[in-house]
C-alpha positions, 0 to 999 in steps of 0.5 A, a space after each residue: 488727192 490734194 494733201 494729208 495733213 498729220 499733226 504726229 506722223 509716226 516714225 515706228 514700223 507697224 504700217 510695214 506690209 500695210 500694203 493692199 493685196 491686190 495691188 501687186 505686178 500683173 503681167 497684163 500691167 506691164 508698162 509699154 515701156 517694160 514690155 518692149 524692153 522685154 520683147 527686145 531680148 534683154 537678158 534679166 539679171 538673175 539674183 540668188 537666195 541662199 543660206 541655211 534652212 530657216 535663215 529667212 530666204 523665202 521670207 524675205 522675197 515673200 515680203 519685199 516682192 509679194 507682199 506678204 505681212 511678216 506675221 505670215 511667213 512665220 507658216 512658211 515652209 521650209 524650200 526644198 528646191 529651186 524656187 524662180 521669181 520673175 520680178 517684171 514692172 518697169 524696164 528700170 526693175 527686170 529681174 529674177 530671183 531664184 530662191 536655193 533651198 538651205 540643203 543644197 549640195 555643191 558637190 553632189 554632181 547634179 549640182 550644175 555650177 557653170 549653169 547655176 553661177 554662170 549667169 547670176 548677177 548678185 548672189 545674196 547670202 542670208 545668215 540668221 544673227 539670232 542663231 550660231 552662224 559657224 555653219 553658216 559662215 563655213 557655207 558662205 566661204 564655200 559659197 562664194 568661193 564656187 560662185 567666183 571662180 566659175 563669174 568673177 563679175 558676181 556681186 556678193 551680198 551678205 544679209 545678216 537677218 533677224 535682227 529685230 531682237 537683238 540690241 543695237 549693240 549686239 547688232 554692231 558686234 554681230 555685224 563686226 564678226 561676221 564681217 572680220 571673220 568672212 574677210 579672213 577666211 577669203 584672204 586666207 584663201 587668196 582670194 582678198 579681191 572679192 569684195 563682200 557687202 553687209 547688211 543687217 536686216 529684218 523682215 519686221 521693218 525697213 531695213 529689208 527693203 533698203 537693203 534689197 535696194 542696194 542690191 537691185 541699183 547695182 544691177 541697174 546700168 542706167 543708175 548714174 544716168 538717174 542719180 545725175 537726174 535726181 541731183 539736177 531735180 534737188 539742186 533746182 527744186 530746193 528738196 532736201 532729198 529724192 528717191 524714185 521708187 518701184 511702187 508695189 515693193 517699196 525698193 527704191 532703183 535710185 536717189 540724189 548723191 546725198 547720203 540716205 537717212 533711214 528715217 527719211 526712207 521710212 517716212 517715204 515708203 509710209 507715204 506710198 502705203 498711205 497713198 495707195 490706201 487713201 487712194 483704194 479707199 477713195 479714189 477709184 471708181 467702179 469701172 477702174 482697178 488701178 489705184 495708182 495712174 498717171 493722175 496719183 500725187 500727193 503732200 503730205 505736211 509733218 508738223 515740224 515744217 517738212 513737206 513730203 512730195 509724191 508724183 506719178 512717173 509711170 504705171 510702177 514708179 513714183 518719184 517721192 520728195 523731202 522738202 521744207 515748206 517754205 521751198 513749197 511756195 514756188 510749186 509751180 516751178 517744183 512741177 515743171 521741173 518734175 515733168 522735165 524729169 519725168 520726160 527724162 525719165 522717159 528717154 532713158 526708156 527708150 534708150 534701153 529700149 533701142 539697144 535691146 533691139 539692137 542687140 536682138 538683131 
């Protein structure tokens, strides 16, 4: 695929969940890369769900890591216990979430909390905006509160959720409570120094998975390594700006040190669906099943001078690029310098890969 010419690329969220189904991770797809990492006895860090019943935990993984369209979780059950996810592409993205049911007890003695928070990484919160968050914000002091004092190194995340229907006022009014109010309860209980993260959210639109990248490149030790790669790419390309993407859940693990404009993350992951649609439609031929391999790249060209770039890194991340079109006429340099940053890419690889197998022998 060559380029995409689109006089009036939209802007709006309705291709959001536009997806292929059946393109999705595959244990038998794990890059070679991903599975040594795996092989090697690298712990995968361990991400929790929780929140009150009907607060959209299992609707969020569902549509961020499965796919599914956010007219379908409507038909979600309610979760009534501990639902583990293993997320495995890329030894960049290795992770497990584990979705906790709203009822959950802490101080029922089943409740095993050094178990249960011991080996946890980022513990994210879910509150629904459109309902009173009292109990909810009762449970996230109780929450963080237990999770702190058996790992101090958990990474603390609140998603306000479901925010679709509220105004743009609402939401930053929504937001300033829940944040004022989290942060007194903590420093009412000595405990100024755990510092918690907001998001505002929602399933219908992006927000979900930038949020969700948020949270995934802090659980990623090789991000400076990779924001330094992207900086180096930009400065010498003439980009505007890049993010490397996990292709099957739109989340991205890294981008340049400029600051993310959500329209331009929303133009690239639009991009992403567009090309592995196109590339399902066209692009494959009867004896292959992957719409997306080493030969997938793109350009796709907006009517107001923009040029959006993407190639292949491996079988589960693509490199996505925003440049003006008068910094395309020297492609050739543009390509050279993104196959150097894809060998980079590739060393870091094999970094990881190494100091797995050290730390296994």
């Amino acid at each position: 695929m060559s380029s995409y010419d689109d006089e009036r690329y939209p802007s709006s969220y309705s291709i959001v969940g536009s997806f292929p189904g059946e393109y999705e991770y595959g244990q038998n797809d794990l890059d070679d890369v991903g599975a040594a990492a795996s092989a090697g006895g690298e712990t995968k860090p361990r991400i929790m769900l929780m929140g009150l019943r009907r607060s959209g935990k299992s609707s969020i993984q569902k549509v961020v890591f499965h796919k599914m369209s956010p007219n379908e979780t409507l038909f979600l059950e309610s979760t009534s216990k501990i639902v583990k996810d293993d997320i495995s592409n890329s030894s960049f993205v290795q992770f497990q979430i584990w979705d906790f049911p709203g009822q959950i007890d802490f101080f029922d003695p089943a409740f095993d909390s050094e178990f249960i928070f011991g080996s946890c990484n980022a513990l994210v919160f879910v509150i629904d905006a459109q309902d009173d968050y009292m109990d909810a914000l009762a449970k996230l002091h109780l929450t963080v509160t237990k999770a702190y004092a058996v790992n101090p190194k958990i990474k603390f995340e609140v998603f306000i959720h479901k925010v679709d229907g509220l105004s743009d006022d609402h939401k930053m009014e929504t937001q300033r409570d829940i944040h004022q109010r989290a942060t007194d309860e903590l420093a009412d209980s000595g405990l100024d120094g755990i510092q918690l993260s907001f998001y505002l959210t929602s399933i219908y639109d992006h927000s979900i998975f930038e949020a969700f990248s948020k949270v995934v490149q802090k659980l990623i030790p090789q991000l400076a390594t990779l924001e330094n790669l992207l900086n180096i790419l930009i400065s010498n390309s003439g980009m505007e700006k890049a993010f490397l993407f996990d292709v099957v859940s739109k989340i991205y693990i890294a981008t340049d040190s400029s600051p993310v404009d959500m329209q331009s993350y929303e133009l690239c992951c639009d991009m992403i669906d567009v090309v592995i649609d196109v590339s399902c439609i066209y692009g494959m031929k009867e004896e292959e099943s992957a719409a997306y391999d080493a030969e997938s790249a793109s350009v796709i060209k907006l009517n107001n001078g923009t040029i959006l770039y993407l190639r292949e890194v491996n079988r589960f991340l693509a490199l996505v690029c925003i440049l003006r079109e008068d910094h395309f006429g020297r492609q050739g340099l543009i390509d050279y310098n993104f196959h150097c940053f894809r060998q980079a890419i590739q060393d870091v690889f094999e970094v990881r890969q190494q100091s797995a197998s050290k730390g296994q022998v």
